[in-house]
DOPADO-700961 format. One record per residue (C-alpha): x, y, z. Coordinates in Angstrom, 3 decimals, padded with zeros to 6 digits. Example, Ala and Ser with C-alpha at 12.3 -4.5 7.8 and 13.67 -1.06 7.14 Angstrom:
# DOPADO-700961
x:y:z
012.300:-004.500:007.800;
013.670:-001.060:007.140;
END
This chain:
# DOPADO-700961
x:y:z
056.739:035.813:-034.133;
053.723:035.360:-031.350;
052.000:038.721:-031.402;
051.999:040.122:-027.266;
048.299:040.012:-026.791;
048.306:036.283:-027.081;
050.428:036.258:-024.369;
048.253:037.930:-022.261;
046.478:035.125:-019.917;
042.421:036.295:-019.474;
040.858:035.161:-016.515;
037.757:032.575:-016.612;
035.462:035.503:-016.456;
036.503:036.962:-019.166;
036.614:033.730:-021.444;
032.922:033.117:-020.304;
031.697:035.745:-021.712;
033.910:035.714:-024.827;
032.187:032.397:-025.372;
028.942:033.652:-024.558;
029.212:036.630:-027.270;
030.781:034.118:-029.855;
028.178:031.465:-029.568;
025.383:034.175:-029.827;
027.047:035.594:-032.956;
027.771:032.585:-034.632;
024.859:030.623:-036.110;
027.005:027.296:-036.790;
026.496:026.567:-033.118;
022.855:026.093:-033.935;
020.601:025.888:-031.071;
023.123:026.662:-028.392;
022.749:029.341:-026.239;
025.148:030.390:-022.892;
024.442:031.853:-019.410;
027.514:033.454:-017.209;
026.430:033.720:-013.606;
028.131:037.338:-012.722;
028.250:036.767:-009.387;
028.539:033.047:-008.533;
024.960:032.536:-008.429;
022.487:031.308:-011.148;
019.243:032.881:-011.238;
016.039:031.046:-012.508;
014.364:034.432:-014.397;
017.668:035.732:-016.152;
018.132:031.897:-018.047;
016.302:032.459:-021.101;
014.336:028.843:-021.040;
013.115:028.688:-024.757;
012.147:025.195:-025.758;
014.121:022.894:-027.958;
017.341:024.831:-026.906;
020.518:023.654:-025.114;
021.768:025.713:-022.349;
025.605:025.761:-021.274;
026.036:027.416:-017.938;
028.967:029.075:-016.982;
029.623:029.851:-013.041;
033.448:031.684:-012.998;
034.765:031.215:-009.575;
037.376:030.747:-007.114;
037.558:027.526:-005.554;
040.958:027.669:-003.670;
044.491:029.362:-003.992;
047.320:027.565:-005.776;
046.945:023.901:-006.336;
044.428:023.068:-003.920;
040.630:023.162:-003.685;
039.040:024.706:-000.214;
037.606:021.375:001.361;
034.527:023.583:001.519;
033.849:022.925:-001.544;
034.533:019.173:-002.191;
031.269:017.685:-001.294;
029.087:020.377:-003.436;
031.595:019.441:-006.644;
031.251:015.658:-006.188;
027.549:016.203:-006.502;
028.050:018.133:-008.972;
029.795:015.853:-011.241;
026.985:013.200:-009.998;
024.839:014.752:-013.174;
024.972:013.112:-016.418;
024.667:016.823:-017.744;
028.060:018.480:-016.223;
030.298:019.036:-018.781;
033.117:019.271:-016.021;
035.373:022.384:-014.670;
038.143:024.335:-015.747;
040.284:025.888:-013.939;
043.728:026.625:-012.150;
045.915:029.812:-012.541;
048.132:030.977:-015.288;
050.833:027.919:-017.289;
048.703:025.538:-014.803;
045.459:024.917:-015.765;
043.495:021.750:-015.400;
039.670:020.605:-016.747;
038.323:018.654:-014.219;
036.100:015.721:-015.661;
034.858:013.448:-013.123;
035.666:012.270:-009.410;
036.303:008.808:-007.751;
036.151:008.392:-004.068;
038.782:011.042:-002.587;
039.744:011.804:-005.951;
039.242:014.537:-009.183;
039.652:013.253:-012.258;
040.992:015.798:-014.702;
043.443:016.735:-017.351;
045.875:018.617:-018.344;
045.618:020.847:-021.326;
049.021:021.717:-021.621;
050.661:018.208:-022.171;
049.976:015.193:-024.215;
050.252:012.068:-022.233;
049.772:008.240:-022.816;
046.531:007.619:-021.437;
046.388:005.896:-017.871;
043.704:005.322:-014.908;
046.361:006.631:-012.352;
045.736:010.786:-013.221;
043.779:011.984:-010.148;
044.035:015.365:-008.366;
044.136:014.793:-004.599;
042.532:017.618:-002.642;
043.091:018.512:000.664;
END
């Protein structure tokens, strides 16, 4: 029987920092460290920048209501996923959750971690 608190669905900003704290506590992740932007905004002097260290940084926001993406936003994420170092986007709302990986012309790219498919070139996310 599934106990009731993993039923519970915690929001991105929650999971951020749960990652942060369990990276930070676990040494097997070796020279990782994490920043969560509290507010939507990174700030230069609260990244710690020590040398030979990678840096995963986590920006929980909201992008849109339901399925779609505010157009606001589309231009800012394709540059986004223009740099070789994004690591892509999760995100969606509760039993529909998607981790965006890439884009291609008017198109997302992302998956979908609640089914296993064959894979294919036709899975894009239209936005709006």
């Amino acid at each position: 029987m599934v106990s009731n608190y993993l039923l519970f669905r915690f929001g991105p900003n929650t999971i951020s920092h749960v990652l942060k704290e369990l990276v930070k506590e676990n040494s097997s992740f070796g020279s990782l460290d994490i920043y969560v932007s509290t507010d939507g905004t990174m700030y230069k002097s609260h990244v710690n920048m020590a040398e030979n260290r990678s840096l995963l940084i986590l920006i929980p926001l909201l992008l849109g209501l339901g399925k779609t993406i505010n157009s606001i936003y589309v231009p800012k994420l394709k540059k986004l996923f223009s740099f070789a170092e994004c690591v892509g986007i999760a995100g969606g709302e509760p039993k529909s959750s998607f981790y965006f990986i890439g884009c291609h012309e008017e198109n997302f790219i992302y998956l979908d971690p609640h089914e296993i498919n064959e894979s294919t070139f036709n899975v894009m996310f239209k936005y709006l």
